[in-house]
N, C-alpha and C positions, 0 to 999 in steps of 0.2 A: 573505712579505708581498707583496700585490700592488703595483703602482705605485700605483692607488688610494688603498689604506691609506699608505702611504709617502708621500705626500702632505699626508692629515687629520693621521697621524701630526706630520708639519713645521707644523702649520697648529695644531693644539695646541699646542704649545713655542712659535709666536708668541706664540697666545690667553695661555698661562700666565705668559710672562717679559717681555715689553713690558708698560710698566706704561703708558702713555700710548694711548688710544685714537686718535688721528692715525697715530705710529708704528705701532703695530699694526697700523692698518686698511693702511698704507701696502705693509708690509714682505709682507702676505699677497697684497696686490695684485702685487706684485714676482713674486713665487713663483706665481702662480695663471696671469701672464702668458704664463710661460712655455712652458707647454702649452695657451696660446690657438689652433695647429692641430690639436690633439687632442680634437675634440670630445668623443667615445664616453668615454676618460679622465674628463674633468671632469664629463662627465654621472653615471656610476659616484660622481666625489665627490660629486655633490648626492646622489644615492639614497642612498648611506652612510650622510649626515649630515642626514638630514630630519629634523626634528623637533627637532631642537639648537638649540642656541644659538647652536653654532661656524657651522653652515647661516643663519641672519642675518646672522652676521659675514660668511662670504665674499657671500653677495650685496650687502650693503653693500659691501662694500672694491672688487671688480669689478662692476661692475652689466651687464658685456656677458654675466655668468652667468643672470641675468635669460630672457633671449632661449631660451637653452637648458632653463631651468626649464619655459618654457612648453611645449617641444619635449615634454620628458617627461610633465607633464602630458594632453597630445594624445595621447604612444604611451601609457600607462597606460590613457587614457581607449577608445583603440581595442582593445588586449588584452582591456578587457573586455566591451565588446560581443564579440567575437570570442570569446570563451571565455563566455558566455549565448549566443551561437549554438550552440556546438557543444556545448555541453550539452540545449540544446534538440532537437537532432538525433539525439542519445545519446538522448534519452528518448524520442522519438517510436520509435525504432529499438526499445527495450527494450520498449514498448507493440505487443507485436504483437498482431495479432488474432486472435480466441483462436474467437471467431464472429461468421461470415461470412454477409451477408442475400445469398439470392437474388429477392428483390420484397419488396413492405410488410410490415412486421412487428409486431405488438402494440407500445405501448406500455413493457409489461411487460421485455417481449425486449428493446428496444431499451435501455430504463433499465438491467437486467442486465447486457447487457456495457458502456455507459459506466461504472458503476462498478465492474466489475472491469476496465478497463481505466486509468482512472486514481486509484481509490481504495483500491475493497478488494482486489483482486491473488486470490492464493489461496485470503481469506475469504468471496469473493463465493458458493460451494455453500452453507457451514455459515449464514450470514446469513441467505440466502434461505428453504432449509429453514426453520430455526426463525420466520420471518415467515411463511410459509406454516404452520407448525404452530400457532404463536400466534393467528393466525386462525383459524384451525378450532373452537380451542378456546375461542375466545372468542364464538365464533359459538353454538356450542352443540350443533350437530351430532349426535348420539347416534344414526342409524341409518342401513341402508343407501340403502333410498328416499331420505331427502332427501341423503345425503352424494350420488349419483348425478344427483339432481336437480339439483342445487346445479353440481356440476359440468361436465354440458352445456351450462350457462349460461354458466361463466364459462371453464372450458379447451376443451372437447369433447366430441366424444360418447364417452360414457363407459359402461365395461360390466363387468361380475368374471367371470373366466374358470374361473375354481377356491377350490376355497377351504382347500384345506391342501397347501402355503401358500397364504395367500391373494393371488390375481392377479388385478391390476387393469389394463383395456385402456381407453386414450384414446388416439381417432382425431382426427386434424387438431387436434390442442393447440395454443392462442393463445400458448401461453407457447416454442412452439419451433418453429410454423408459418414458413416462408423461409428458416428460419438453417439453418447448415452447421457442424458444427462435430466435433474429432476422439474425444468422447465423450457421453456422455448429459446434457443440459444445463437438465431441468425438473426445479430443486431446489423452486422453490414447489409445483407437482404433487405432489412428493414429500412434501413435508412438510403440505403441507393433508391429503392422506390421513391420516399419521401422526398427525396433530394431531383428526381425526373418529375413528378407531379408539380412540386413546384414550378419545375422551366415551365409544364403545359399552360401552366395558370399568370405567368409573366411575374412570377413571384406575388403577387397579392393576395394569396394566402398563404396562412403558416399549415403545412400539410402534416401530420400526425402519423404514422404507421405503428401499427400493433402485432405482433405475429401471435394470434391464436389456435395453433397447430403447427407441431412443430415432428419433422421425424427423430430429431434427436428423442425424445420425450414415447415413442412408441406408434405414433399417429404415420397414417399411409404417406401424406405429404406434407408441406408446410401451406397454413395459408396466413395471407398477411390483409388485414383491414385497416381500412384507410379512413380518415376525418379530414377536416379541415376547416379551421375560424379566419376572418375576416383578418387580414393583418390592420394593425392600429396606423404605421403608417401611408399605407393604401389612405385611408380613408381621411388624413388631416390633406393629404396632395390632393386628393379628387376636391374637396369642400375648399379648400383654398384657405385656410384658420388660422390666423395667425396664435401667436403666442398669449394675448390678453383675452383667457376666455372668461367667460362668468362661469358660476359653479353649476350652473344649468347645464350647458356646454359638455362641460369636463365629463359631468355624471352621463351623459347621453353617448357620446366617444366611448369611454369605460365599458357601458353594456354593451356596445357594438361591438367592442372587440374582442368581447366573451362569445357573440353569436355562432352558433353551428351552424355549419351549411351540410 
């Protein structure tokens, strides 16, 4: 037991067997006195005993405890600034930058890594893509002309290089023009493409986009390669299949909807 406790411990056996509040208050004063040059001690008892009852008792019975209460309140109050500082520190450290502008940068770009750097972290790809897909497809898009068109307006100029697979080349992309960064970082490019190839195909595939060259990264432009699998429910609508398949069925569906086109 420390001296502390060994202390509260004496200071409960007043509180408990003095039955007179005078005596009481008197007898703890006695006892509290005596480690009146022991600051750091009696500081330990108030900490112990916050929030008690026995912690009114002793600053009632000695009131030069008082003084030191306040002392603690001040260190408490400084540890915690001091400890939101250096949490604040830690997080700025944790937030490193992930892309780096060298001159002005879109809008777009700029909103991109603020919120991958204090919001969405590792969701900031899959978010963007599917915003960039969800617009495409809301847009209406269904062919190459205006998907192209559409595009030099709003990322670059834009051009298809092949088409099985099918590659797509944007030069000077607004959405990664300045930045530096240690991978390929136009998920909205990506996904508005995947998001227009879908309309061309009337949705029955799920279309894939990859960006394998990226100018962020050092490369002359960006290109983007394209997949796309069989959607599963394309194919229960066409076959007409109800609900009660045998396990024959089910396994054949399954591989189908793995198939690459």
């Amino acid at each position: 037991m420390t001296n502390a406790m060994k202390i509260i411990e004496m200071l409960r056996i007043i509180d408990n067997r003095a039955k007179f509040m005078g005596i009481k208050l008197t007898m703890m004063k006695n006892l509290l006195e005596k480690y009146n040059d022991n600051k750091e001690l009696l500081k330990e008892v108030l900490k112990l005993t916050e929030g008690t009852r026995l912690h009114e008792l002793i600053l009632e019975a000695y009131p030069p405890l008082e003084e030191l209460e306040k002392e603690l309140r001040e260190e408490e109050y400084e540890l915690k600034i001091a400890s939101e500082e250096e949490r604040e520190i830690v997080g700025k450290e944790e937030r490193i930058e992930f892309c780096t502008f060298d001159g002005p940068v879109s809008l777009i770009a700029y909103a991109k890594e603020y919120l991958r750097k204090y919001y969405l972290g590792n969701n900031t790809k899959r978010i963007f893509y599917d915003i960039g897909k969800d617009y495409a497809i809301r847009l209406g898009i269904n062919n190459y002309e205006n998907m192209i068109n559409f595009m030099k307006e709003e990322f670059g100029e834009t051009s298809i290089e092949k088409s099985e697979p099918l590659a797509i080349i944007v030069r000077n992309n607004k959405e990664c023009k300045n930045c530096r960064a240690p991978e390929p970082v136009c998920y909205l490019t990506a996904g508005f493409i995947a998001g227009c190839l879908e309309n061309m195909v009337n949705r029955k595939y799920i279309v894939d986009v990859v960006e394998k060259k990226c100018q962020a990264v050092g490369d002359p432009y960006c290109l983007f390669i394209t997949k796309k699998s069989i959607r599963l429910g394309w194919i229960l609508e066409k076959m007409s299949i109800k609900l009660s398949f045998d396990n024959n069925v089910i396994l054949m569906i399954i591989l189908l909807s793995k198939f690459q086109c």
